[in-house]
C-alpha positions in Angstrom: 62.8 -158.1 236.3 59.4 -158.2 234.4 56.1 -157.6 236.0 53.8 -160.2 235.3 50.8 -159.3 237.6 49.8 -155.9 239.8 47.2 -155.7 242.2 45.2 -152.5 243.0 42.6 -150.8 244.9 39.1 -150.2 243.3 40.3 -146.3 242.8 42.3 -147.7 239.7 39.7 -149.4 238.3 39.7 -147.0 235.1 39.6 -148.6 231.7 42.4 -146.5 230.5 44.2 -148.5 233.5 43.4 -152.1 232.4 43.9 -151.1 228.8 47.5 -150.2 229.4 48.1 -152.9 231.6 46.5 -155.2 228.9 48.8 -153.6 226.4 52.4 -154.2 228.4 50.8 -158.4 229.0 49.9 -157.6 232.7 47.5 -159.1 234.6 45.8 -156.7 236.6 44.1 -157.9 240.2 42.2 -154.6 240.2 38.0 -155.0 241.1 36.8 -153.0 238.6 33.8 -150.4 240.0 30.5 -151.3 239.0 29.4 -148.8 236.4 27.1 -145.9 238.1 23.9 -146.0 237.1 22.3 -142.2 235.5 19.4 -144.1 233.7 16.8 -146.6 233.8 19.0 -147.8 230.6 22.2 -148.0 232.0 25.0 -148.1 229.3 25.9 -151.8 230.7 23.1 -152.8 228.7 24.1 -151.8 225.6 26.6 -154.5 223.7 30.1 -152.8 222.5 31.1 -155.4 219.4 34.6 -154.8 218.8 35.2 -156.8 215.7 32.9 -154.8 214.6 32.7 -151.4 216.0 29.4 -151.2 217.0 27.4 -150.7 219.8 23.8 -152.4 220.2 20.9 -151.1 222.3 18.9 -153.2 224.0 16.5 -153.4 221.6 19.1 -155.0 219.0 19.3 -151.2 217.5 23.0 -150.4 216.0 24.6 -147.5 216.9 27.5 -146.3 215.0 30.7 -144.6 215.9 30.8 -140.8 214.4 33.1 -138.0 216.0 36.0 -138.7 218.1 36.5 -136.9 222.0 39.2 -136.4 224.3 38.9 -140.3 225.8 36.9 -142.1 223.8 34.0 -141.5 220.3 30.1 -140.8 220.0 27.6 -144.0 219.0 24.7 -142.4 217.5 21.3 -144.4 216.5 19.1 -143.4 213.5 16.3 -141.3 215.2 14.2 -143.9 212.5 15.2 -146.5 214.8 14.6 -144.8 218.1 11.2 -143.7 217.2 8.9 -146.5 217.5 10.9 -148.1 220.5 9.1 -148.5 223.9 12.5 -148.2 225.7 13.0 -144.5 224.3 11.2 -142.1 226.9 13.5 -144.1 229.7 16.8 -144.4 227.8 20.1 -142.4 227.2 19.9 -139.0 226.0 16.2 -138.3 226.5 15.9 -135.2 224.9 17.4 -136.5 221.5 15.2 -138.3 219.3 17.9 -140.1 218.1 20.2 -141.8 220.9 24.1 -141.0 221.6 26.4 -143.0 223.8 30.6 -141.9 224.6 32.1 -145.3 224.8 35.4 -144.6 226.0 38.7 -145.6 223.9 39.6 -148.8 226.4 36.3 -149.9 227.4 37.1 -153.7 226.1 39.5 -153.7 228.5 37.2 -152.5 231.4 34.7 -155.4 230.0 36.9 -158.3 230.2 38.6 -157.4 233.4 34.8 -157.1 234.9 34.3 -160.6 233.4 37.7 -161.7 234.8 36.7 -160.4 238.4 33.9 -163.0 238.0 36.4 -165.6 238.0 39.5 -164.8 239.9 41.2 -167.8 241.0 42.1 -169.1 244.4 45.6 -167.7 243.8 44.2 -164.4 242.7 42.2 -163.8 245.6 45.3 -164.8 247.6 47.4 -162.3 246.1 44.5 -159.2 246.3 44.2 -160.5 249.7 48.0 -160.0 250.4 47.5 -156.8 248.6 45.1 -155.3 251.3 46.9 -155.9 254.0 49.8 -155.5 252.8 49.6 -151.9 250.8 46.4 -150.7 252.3 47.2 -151.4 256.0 51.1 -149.7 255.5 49.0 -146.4 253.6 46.4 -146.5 256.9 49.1 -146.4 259.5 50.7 -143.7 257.6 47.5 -141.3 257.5 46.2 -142.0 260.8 49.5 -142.1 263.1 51.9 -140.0 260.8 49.8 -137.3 259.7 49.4 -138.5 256.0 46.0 -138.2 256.0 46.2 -135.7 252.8 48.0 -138.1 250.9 46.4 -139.6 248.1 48.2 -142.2 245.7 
């Protein structure tokens, strides 16, 4: 038997998730969270180019990958670049003169399943649909009349 599609709640909506889902050719029915907004330049509006490895302020400014961390690698700018830009009082890292961004290791994977949220099918909604009520309203009834409400996962 080979899974072809999984449905989740939003609390799995982790790019590692949809990465490794990706990876094994399954479709994942998972709304992925809007990304929380720290700064009037969120990092939504910066443009991860994979083919290339790079990362693009909104300016148009490249940011390059450097060091490596636990789930994902620094995107620094030039501070050259950053200096004369009107967006760089508001944006990331404001007391850098240079900017740097973590773009975590499966964050493709987190973009395209955002975009594929956008356009989930009749089917798909169908099948999240019979997710919810099927999954969700079995964990409910376990927390509230069984004492489950602890339970996580």
């Amino acid at each position: 038997l080979s899974v072809s599609t999984v449905t989740a709640d939003a609390g799995y909506a982790y790019a590692k998730v949809f990465g490794a889902l990706e990876r094994r050719g399954i479709d994942a029915l998972i709304p992925a969270k809007a990304e929380p907004i720290r700064s009037p330049v969120p990092l939504r509006r910066f443009r991860y180019d994979a083919k290339h490895d790079i990362l693009k302020c909104p300016r148009g400014k490249i940011l390059r990958p450097t060091r490596p961390v636990k789930h994902g690698r620094f995107f620094y700018s030039r501070s050259s670049e950053c200096a004369g830009c009107d967006l760089a009082s508001l944006c990331l890292s404001k007391g850098r003169v240079n900017k740097a961004v973590v773009v975590g290791d499966d964050y493709p994977a987190l973009l395209r399943a955002r975009r594929r949220r956008e356009r989930w099918s009749e089917e798909d909604q169908c099948l999240y649909q019979r997710h919810r009520w099927r999954s969700e309203g079995f964990h409910g009834e376990a927390k509230n009349w069984h004492g489950l409400a602890r339970a996580i996962r």
